[in-house]
LUMDREN-914257 format. One record per residue (C-alpha): residue in one letter; x, y, z. Coordinates in steps of 0.5 Angstrom, whole numbers, padded with zeros to 4 digits, always signed. Each point is the difference from the previous one (the first is absolute). Layout:
# residues N
AXYZ...
END
This chain:
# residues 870
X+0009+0011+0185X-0007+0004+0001X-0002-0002-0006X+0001-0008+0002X-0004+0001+0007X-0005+0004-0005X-0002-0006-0004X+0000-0004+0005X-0005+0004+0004X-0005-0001-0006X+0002-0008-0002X-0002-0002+0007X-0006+0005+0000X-0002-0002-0007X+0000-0007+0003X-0005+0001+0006X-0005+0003-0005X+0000-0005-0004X-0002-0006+0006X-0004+0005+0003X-0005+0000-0006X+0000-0008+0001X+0000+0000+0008X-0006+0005+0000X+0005+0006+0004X+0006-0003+0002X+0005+0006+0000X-0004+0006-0001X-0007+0000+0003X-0003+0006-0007X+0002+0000-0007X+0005+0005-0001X-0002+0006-0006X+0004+0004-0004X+0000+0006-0001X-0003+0004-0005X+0005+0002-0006X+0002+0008-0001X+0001+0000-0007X+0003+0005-0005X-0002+0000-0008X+0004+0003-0005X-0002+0000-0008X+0006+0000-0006X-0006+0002-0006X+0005-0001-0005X+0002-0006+0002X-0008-0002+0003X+0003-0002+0007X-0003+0000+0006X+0007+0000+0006X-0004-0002+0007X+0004+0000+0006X-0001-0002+0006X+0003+0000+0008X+0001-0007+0003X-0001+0000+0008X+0002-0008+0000X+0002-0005-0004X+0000-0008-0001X+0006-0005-0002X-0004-0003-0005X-0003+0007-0003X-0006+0004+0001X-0006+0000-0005X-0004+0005-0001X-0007+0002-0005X+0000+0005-0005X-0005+0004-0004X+0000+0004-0004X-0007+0003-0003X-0002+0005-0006X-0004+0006-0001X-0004+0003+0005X-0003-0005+0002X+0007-0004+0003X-0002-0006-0005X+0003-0006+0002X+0006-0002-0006X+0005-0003+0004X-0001-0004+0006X+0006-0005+0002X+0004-0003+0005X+0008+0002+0001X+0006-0003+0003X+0006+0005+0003X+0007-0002+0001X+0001+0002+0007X+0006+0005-0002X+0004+0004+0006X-0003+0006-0002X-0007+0002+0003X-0004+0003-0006X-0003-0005-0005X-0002+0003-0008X-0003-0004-0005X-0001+0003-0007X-0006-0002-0005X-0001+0003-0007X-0006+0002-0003X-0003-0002-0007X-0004+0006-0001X+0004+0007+0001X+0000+0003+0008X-0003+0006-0004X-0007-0003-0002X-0002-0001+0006X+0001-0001+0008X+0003-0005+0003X+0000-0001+0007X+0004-0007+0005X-0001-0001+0006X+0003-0007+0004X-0001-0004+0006X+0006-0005+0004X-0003-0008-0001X+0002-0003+0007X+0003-0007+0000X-0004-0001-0007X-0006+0000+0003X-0001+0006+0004X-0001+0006-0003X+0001+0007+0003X-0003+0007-0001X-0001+0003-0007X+0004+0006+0000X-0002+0006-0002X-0001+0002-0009X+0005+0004-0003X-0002+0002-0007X+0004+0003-0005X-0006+0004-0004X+0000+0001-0008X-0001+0006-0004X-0006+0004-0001X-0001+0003-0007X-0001+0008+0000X-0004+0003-0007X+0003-0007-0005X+0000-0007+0000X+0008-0003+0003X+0003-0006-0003X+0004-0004+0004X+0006-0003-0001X+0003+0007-0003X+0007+0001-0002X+0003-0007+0002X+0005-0004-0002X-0002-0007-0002X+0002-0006-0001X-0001-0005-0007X-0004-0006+0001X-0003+0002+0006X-0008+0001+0002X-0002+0007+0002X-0007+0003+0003X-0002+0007-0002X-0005+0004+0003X-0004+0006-0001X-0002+0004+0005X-0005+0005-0002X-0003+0006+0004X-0005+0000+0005X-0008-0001-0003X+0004-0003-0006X-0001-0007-0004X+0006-0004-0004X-0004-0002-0006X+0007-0003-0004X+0007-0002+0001X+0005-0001-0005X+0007-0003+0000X+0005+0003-0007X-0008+0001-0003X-0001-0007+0002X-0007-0001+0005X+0000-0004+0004X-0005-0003+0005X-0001+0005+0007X+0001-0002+0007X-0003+0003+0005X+0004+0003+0006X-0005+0003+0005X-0005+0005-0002X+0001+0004-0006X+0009-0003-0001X+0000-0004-0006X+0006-0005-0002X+0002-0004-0006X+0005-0006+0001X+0006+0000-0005X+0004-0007-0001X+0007-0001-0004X+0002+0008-0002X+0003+0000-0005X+0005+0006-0004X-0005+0004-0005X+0004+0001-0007X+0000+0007+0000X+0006+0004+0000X-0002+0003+0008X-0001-0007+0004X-0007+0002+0004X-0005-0003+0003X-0006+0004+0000X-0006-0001+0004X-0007+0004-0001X-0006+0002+0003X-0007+0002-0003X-0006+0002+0006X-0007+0000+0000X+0001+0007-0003X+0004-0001-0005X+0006+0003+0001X+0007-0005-0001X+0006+0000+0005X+0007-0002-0002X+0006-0003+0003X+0007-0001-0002X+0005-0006+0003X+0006-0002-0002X+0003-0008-0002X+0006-0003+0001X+0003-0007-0001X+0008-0002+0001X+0002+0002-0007X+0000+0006-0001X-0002+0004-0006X+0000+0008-0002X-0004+0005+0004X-0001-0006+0006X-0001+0005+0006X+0002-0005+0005X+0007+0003+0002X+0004-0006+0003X+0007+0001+0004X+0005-0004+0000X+0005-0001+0006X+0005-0006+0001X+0003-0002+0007X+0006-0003+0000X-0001-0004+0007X+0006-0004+0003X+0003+0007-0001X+0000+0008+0004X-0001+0002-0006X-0006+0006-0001X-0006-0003-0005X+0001+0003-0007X-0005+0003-0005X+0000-0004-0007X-0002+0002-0007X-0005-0005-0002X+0003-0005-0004X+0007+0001+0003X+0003+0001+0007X+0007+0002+0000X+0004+0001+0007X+0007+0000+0003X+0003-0007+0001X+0001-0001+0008X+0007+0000+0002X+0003-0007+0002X-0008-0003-0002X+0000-0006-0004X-0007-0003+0001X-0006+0005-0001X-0007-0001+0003X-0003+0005-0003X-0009+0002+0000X-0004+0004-0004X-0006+0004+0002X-0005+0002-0006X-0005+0005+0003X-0006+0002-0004X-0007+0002+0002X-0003-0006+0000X+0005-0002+0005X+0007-0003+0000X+0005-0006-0002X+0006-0003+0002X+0005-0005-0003X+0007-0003+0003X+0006-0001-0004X+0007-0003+0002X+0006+0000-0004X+0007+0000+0000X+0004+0005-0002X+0005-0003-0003X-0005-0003-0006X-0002+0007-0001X+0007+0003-0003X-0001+0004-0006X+0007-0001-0004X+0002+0007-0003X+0003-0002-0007X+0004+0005-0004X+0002-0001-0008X+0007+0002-0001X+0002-0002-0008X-0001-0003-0006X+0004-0004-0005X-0005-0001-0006X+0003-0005-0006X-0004-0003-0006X-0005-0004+0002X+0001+0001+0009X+0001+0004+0005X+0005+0000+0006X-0004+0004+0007X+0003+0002+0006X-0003+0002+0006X+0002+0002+0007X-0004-0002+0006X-0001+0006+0006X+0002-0003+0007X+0003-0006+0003X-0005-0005-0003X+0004-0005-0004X+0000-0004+0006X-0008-0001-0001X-0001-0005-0006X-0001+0005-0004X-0004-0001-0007X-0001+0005-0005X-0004+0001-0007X+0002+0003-0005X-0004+0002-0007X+0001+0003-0006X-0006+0004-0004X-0002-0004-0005X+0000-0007+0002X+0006-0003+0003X+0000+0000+0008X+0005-0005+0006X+0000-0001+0006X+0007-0002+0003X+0003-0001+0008X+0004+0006+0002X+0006-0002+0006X+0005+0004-0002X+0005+0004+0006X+0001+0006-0003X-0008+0001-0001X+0001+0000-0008X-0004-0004-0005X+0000-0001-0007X-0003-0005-0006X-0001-0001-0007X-0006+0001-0004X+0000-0004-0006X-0005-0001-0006X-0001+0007-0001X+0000+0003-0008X+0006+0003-0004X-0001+0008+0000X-0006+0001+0004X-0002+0004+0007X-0001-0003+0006X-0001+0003+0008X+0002-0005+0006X-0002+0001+0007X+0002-0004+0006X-0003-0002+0006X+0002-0004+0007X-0004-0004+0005X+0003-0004+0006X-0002-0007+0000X-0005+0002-0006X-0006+0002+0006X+0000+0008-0002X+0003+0003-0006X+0002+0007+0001X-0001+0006-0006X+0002-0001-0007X+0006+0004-0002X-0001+0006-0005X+0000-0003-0006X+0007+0001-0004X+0000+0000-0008X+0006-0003-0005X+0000-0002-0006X+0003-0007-0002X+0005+0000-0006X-0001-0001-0008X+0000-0007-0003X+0001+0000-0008X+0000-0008-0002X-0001-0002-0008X-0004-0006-0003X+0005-0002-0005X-0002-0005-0005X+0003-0003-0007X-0002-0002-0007X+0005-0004-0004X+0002+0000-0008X+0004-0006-0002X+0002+0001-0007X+0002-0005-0005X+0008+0001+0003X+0001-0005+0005X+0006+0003+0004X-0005+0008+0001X-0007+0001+0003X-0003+0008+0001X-0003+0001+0007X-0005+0005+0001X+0000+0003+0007X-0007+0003+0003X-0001+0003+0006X-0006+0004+0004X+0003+0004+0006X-0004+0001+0006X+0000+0005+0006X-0006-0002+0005X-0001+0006+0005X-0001+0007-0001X+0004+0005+0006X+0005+0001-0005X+0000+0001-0007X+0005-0006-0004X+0005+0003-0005X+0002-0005-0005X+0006+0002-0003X+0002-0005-0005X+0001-0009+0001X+0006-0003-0001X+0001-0007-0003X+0004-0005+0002X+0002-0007-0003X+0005-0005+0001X+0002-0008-0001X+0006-0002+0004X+0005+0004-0001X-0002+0006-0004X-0005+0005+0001X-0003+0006-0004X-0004+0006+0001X-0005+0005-0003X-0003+0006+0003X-0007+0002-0003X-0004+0006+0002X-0007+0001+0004X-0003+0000-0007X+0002-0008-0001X-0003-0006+0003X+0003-0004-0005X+0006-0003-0002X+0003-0004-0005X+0007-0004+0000X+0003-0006-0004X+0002-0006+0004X+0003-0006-0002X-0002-0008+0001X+0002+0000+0008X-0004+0002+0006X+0001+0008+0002X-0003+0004+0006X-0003+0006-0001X-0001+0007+0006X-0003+0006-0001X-0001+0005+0006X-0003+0007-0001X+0005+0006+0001X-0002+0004+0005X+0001+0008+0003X+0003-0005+0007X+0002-0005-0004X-0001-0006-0003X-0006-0005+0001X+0000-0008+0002X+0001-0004-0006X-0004-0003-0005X+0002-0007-0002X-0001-0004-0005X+0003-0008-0003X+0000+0000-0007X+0001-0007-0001X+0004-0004-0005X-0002-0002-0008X-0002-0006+0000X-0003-0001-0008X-0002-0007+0002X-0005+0003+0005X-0007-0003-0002X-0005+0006+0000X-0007-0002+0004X-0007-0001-0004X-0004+0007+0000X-0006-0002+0004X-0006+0005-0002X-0005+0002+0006X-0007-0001+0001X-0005+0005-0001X-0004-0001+0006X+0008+0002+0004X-0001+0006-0004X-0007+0004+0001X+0003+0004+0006X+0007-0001-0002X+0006-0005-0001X+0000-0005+0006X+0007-0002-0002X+0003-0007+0003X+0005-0006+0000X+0004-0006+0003X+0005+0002+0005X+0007-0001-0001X+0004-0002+0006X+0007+0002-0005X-0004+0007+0001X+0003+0002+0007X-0001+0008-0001X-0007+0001-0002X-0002+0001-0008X-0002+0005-0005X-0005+0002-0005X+0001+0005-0006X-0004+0001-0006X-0001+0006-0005X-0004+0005+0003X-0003+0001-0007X-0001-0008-0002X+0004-0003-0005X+0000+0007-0004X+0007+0002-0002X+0004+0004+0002X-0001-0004+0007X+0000+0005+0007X+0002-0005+0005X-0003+0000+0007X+0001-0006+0006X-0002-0002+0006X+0005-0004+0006X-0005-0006+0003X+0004-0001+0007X+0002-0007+0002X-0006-0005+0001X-0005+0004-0003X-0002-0004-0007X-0006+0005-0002X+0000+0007-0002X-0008+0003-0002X+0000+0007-0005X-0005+0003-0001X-0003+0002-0006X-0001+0007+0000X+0008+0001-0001X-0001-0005-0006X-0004+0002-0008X-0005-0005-0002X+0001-0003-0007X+0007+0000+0001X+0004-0006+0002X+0005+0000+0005X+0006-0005+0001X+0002-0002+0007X+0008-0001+0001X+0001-0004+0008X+0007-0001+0001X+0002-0003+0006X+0006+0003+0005X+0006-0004+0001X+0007+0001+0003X+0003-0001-0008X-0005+0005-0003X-0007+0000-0002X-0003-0005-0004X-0006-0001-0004X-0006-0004+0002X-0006+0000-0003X-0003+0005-0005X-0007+0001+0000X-0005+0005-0004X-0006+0003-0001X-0006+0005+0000X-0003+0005+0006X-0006+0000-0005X-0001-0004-0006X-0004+0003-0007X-0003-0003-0006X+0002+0004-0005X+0005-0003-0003X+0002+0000-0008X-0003-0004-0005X+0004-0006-0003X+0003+0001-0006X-0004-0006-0006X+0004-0003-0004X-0002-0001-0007X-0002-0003-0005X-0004-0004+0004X-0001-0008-0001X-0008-0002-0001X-0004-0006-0003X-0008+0000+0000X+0000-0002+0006X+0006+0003+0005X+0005+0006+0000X+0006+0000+0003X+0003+0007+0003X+0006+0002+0002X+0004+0005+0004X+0006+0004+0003X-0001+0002+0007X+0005+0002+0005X-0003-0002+0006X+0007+0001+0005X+0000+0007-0002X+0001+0005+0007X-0004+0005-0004X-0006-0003+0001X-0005+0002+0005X-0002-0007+0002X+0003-0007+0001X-0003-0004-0008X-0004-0006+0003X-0002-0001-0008X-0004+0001-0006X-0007+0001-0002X-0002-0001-0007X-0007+0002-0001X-0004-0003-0007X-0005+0003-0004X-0005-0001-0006X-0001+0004-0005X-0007+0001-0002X-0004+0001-0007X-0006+0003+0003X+0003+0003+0007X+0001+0009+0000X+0007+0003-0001X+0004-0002+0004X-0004-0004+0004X+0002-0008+0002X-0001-0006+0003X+0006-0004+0005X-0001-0006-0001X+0005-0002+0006X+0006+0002+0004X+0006-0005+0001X+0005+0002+0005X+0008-0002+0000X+0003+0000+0007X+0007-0001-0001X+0003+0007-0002X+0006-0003-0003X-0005-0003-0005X-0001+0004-0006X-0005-0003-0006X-0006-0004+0001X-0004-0005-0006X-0008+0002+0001X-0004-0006-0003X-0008-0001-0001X-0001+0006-0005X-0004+0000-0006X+0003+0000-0006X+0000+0006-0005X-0001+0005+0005X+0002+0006+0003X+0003+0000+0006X+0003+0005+0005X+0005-0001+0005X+0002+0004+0006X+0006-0001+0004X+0002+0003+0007X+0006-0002+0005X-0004-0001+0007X+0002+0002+0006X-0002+0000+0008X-0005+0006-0001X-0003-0003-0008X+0002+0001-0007X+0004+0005-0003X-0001+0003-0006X-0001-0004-0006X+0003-0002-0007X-0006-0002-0006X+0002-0003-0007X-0008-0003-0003X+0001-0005-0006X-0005-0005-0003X+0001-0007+0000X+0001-0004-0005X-0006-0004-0005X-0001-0006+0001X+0001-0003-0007X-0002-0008+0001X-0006+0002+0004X-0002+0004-0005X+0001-0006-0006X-0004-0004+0004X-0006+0004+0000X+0001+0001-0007X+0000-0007-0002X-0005-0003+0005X-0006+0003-0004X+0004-0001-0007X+0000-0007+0002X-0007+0000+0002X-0002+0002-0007X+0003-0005-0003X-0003-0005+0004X-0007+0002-0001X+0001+0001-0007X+0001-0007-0002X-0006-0003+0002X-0003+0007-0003X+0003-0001-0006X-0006-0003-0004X-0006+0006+0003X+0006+0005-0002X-0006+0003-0005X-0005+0001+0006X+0005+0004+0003X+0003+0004-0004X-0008+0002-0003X-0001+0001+0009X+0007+0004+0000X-0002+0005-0006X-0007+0001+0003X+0003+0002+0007X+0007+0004-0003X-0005+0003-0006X+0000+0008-0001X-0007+0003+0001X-0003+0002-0007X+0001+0006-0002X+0006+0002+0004X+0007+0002-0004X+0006-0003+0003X+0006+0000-0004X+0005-0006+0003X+0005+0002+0004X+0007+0000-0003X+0005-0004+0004X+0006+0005-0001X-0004+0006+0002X-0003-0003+0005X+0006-0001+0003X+0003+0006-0002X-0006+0003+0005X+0000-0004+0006X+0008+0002+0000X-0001+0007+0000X-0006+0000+0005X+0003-0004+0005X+0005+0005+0000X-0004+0006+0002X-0003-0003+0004X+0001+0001+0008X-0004-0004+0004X-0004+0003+0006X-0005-0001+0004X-0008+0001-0002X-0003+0005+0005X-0007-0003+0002X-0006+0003-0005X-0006+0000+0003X-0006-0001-0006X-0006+0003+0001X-0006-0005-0002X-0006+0004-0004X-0007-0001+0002X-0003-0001-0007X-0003-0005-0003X-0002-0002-0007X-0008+0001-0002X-0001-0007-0003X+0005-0006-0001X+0004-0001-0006X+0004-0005-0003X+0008+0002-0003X-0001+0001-0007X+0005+0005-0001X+0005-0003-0005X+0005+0004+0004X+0001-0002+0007X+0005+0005+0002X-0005+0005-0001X-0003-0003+0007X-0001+0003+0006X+0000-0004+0007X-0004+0003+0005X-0001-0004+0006X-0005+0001+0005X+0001+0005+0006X+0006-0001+0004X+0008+0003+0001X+0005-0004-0003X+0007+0001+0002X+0006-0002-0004X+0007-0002+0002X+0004-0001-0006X+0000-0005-0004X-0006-0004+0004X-0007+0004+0000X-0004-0003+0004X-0008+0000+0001X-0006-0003+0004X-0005-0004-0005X-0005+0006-0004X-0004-0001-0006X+0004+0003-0006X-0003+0004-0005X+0002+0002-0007X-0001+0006-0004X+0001-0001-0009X+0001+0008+0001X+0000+0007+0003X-0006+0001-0001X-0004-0007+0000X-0003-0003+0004X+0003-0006+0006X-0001-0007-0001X+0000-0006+0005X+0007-0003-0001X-0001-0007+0005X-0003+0000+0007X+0007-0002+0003X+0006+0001-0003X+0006-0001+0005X+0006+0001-0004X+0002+0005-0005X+0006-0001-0004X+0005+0007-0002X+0005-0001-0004X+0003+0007+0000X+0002+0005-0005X+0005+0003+0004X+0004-0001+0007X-0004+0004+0005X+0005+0006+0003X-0005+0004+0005X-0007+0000+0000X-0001+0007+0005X-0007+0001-0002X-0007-0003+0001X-0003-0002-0006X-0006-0002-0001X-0002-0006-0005X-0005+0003-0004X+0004+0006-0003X+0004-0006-0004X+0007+0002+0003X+0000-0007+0003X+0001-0003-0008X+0006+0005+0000X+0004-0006+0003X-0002-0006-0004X+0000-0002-0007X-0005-0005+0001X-0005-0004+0005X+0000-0007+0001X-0008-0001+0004X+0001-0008+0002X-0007+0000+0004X+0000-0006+0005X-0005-0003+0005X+0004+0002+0006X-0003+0000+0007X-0003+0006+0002X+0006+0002+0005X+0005-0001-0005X+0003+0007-0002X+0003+0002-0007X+0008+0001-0002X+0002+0004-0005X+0007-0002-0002
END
């Protein structure tokens, strides 16, 4: 009521002054003053605070105004002037709070205030309160000085210096920075955006250097709202549950644990963080019932071969909560499963675990999946051992149709390695309708061999072991049937075989279990070591690799298809992990047909055989002619001729000279080239009509001139015997036909024909003294000198460039000019030139060792032509 009459005393007041202004006094015949503030000042350095209060003696409705300074330094320098609206509160003391940028240590900071009447008439000042900085007595104090600050925020730091001393410098971190002045002899420097220093002590280091050269340091602290090692800046942590009595609790960062309240669901809680640079706060609500941590409990395990069955025990009456739990193994396999049972126990069963290996399952339960309570200890079990068997069959069909043997293989397999598997031995049943027959081997036996009939059996094997016996191994073996069309055997690619054998084939719906590849681990070698693979149903490609496989051995792969009467075989295909070239020679056949212009060879090959070390694409047969004139050993190819079917073993070679000698070498051919190869060399037969021809042209174009010569036939004859005469003087016996021939023969036959090694001649330099004509009765007495030049001579052809050819009667006589340009010299030989190693030289008379006589034809040849001895 009081407060009622109050405010309506101050609204009809407030109305008269505002129309007294307008009506020139209306009301109140002076302008009312107030009074002048009394203020308290009070100064919070660590936080650079300055807490003004102030008494009120009266109070307006609508607030009240007042003007605020603030001054600097000594001199009370105006840094803060501003106009303030307060609240009209109940209470009859005002405070206003300013912060300072600068530290309250540096310098003084003085306020005072005055009361704004009406917005427009101001009171009295009051009187300055000052707060006075610090003095520095002997050395120079740094401000601020252990303080905690803030990351990311602007800091001023000041030095104040002894009295008589000037600041020169100012460093932040041993950054400098430009100085502010704060009054006479204080010097600042503005720091923007602190960050955290990367030492391992986070400080902030501030220094001073006055003008006599001494530094000041000052260390300060920083902290940020994550925490890191060693951070000064402690914090409290306390939580306040508010919609209860309950007293505030103290928390460990980061968790807060307390009592839940009695018959309290819903909690409106608070959490207060203090710290030095000031506090935070934070509102949470929640129901307590989407806080439940459920208490699980294991209690048994029922392990079997590939799975597990995990009871569990839920702690309290929650069953009714909707609860759901997880329950995983280690390694790999986990659940997640509702559990809503009455009496508080839970089970599942884990499947797809490994035969015979360690495992630990845990259990945890959460209501309504929100919050999960704690893992359970982990409990270990191991599940229990499996033995299987691959089984797989070859099957002899003798030449006794009412009797097959059957070979049994089989590879054991026990996965896991918790226990060791003790095989004791296997046991082997087979049956057809209503008979049956065992066989006991032990466990250094993988196979079996038993005699069947024509008829369809069935075939399990299970391994004995210490706890029993293993799961069957079954297998069909499928009736005879002899009219049974074997497939073609496919050869595989060699680009499907440079990393290994990229196996495929045609599906077969009659397959409805999934097929099996065999082949021998060694190729085709005898005896053969069985290995298989079982490809699963759908699935018509198998990839091996080549590592398991050797190169140079040829592999054939057998692919049965499975089928509810047994297996059946569907395709055979066969190849090389690697392919080589070096495959044997073919064996020629001889004698081999020949003519004077063809040779036809033939050879046996066996091209199929799996002993090869590649696949025979076909034959190479290489021809080589046999030179006179060529170096030992030495031939020439004349040409290659290729046969590209490999079943293909004899080949006509045609376009050859006849009476020569002809070497042929045969190779089979593979994808990597020829092999190794076959050579037989034979000359080809003379060409008897070819040579009559020749013969006989001459002779019949002697007779034809000899007609119309017949009637000068004394004129020729007297020119024929001047030409064939002998020299006068000589002494030459005729040669006897018999011995002639007798001669010949036998040096024919010692003679071994090689090739003439170049002769280089050295031509002397000599010349004759005067020119003579040849007048020694015996010419085989001359000596050819040609002028200088080096001859070369290949056998039988001597060649030489055009010379002057001198001619000695002796060895002691002069040389004579025998024609200014002989250009040919015929030799007719003395004896067949084997090897002539030596340079001879013309004029030593060892050239005439060769020849019996000289024949000098001397014709007007050009002056380029070169001279030929034959």
């Amino acid at each position: 009521m009081m407060r009622s009459f109050r405010a309506s005393i101050i609204n009809l007041l407030a109305f008269c002054l505002i129309f007294s202004e307008v009506y020139n006094g209306f009301c109140l015949d002076t302008v009312w003053q107030p009074p002048k503030p009394s203020i308290n000042l009070q100064a919070i350095s660590d936080k650079q605070l300055l807490l003004v209060s102030w008494l009120v003696n009266r109070s307006s409705l609508v607030g009240d105004i007042y003007e605020i300074q603030i001054g600097r330094t000594e001199n009370r320098t105006i840094i803060y002037n501003r106009n303030i609206s307060f609240i009209p509160v109940d209470s009859n003391v005002y405070s206003w709070t300013w912060t300072s940028d600068l530290p309250l240590e540096c310098v003084d900071h003085s306020v005072r205030m005055r009361q704004i009447y009406n917005h427009s008439v101001p009171g009295p000042w009051s009187n300055w309160k000052t707060k006075n900085g610090t003095r520095a007595n002997g050395r120079t104090k740094i401000f601020p000085e252990k303080r905690m600050m803030r990351e990311g925020a602007n800091a001023m730091f000041c030095c104040v210096p002894p009295k008589g001393v000037s600041i020169t410098s100012v460093t932040f971190n041993n950054n400098k920075y430009p100085l502010i002045s704060v009054g006479d002899t204080v010097k600042a420097i503005a720091v923007h955006n602190l960050t955290i220093p990367k030492d391992y002590i986070k400080r902030l280091t501030p220094s001073c250097e006055d003008a006599t050269g001494k530094r000041s340091y000052a260390w300060n602290y920083i902290s940020c709202k994550e925490r890191y090692p060693h951070d000064l800046n402690k914090q409290t942590h306390t939580l306040h549950i508010e919609n209860s009595l309950h007293a505030p609790i103290s928390c460990d960062r980061p968790v807060c644990t307390f009592p839940a309240v009695s018959q309290l669901e819903e909690y409106n809680i608070s959490l207060v963080v203090k710290d030095q640079l000031g506090e935070e706060t934070a509102c949470y609500s929640f129901n307590i019932s989407d806080r439940v941590f459920p208490v699980v409990e294991l209690d048994r395990l029922s392990p079997g071969v590939t799975g597990v069955t995990v009871f569990w025990i839920v702690k309290g009456n929650l069953t009714q909560l909707n609860l759901l739990c997880q329950v995983a193994t280690d390694p790999g396999i986990s659940a997640e499963l509702r559990c809503n049972s009455v009496s508080g126990l839970c089970e599942t069963k884990l499947e797809h675990l490994l035969p015979n290996t360690y495992y630990s399952v845990r259990v945890r339960c959460s209501v309504n999946g929100k919050l999960w309570g704690e893992w359970t200890q982990p409990r270990s079990f191991a599940t229990d051992v499996l033995v299987t068997l691959d089984i797989w069959r070859r099957i002899n069909q003798p030449s006794d149709l009412n009797s097959r043997q059957v070979t049994l293989l089989w590879t054991p397999y026990a996965p896991g390695s918790a226990t060791t598997v003790n095989i004791q031995g296997y046991l082997v049943q087979w049956w057809r309708e209503d008979q049956n027959w065992t066989l006991r081997k032990d466990i250094r036996q993988t196979q079996a061999n038993i005699f069947i009939g024509p008829g369809q059996y069935n075939v399990t094997i299970q391994a004995v072991l210490h706890t029993g016996l293993s799961i069957p191994a079954h297998i069909t073996i499928p009736q005879r049937d002899d009219g049974e069309n074997l497939p073609v055997e496919k050869r595989l690619s060699s680009n499907t075989t440079a990393t290994g054998f990229n196996l495929s084939w045609d599906k077969q719906e009659t397959a409805t279990c999934g097929y099996t590849v065999e082949w021998c681990v060694l190729g085709n070698v005898v005896p053969c070591t069985l290995r298989w693979i079982k490809v699963p149903e759908g699935n018509n490609t198998l990839f091996l690799h080549a590592r398991d496989f050797k190169e140079g051995c040829r592999y054939t792969f057998n692919i049965y298809g499975c089928t509810g009467n047994g297996y059946r075989l569907l395709e055979t295909q066969t190849g090389y992990s690697q392919e080589l070239k070096s495959v044997l020679s073919p064996s020629l056949v001889e004698p081999v047909q020949c003519t004077s212009s063809s040779v036809t060879l033939e050879w046996h090959y066996n091209e199929d055989d799996p002993a090869h070390p590649a696949f025979i694409t076909g034959y190479l047969v290489i021809v080589q002619e046999e030179e006179s004139d060529m170096l030992p050993n030495q031939t020439t190819n004349l040409f290659n001729v290729l046969v590209e079917d490999p079943w293909r073993k004899s080949v006509t070679i045609e376009g050859l000279q006849p009476n020569q000698e002809y070497s042929f070498f045969v190779s089979a051919l593979t994808k990597e080239g020829p092999g190794q190869t076959a050579s037989i060399t034979m000359r080809t037969r003379t060409n008897y009509s070819a040579h009559l021809v020749k013969i006989l042209t001459p002779i019949l174009l002697l007779l034809c001139c000899s007609v119309p010569l017949w009637h000068q036939r004394k004129s020729v004859k007297s020119g024929l015997a001047g030409f064939f005469s002998y020299p006068t003087g000589m002494n030459i016996k005729t040669l006897e036909l018999d011995d002639f021939l007798y001669e010949t023969s036998v040096w024919l036959q010692s003679q071994e024909v090689k090739e003439c090694s170049t002769c280089d001649i050295e031509c002397l330099n000599s010349r004759p003294s005067n020119e003579t004509t040849l007048s020694d009765p015996n010419p085989w007495t001359h000596r050819l000198v040609p002028s200088p030049l080096l001859w070369s001579c290949h056998w039988p052809v001597c060649r030489f460039k055009k010379t002057t050819v001198y001619s000695q009667l002796g060895m002691n006589q002069p040389f004579t000019k025998l024609h200014t340009s002989p250009t040919r010299l015929i030799f007719k030989p003395w004896r067949t030139c084997a090897r002539q190693k030596k340079s001879r030289s013309v004029r030593s008379m060892s050239l005439l060792r060769y020849y019996m006589h000289v024949i000098c034809e001397f014709e007007k040849w050009s002056s380029q032509s070169f001279g030929y001895c034959v």
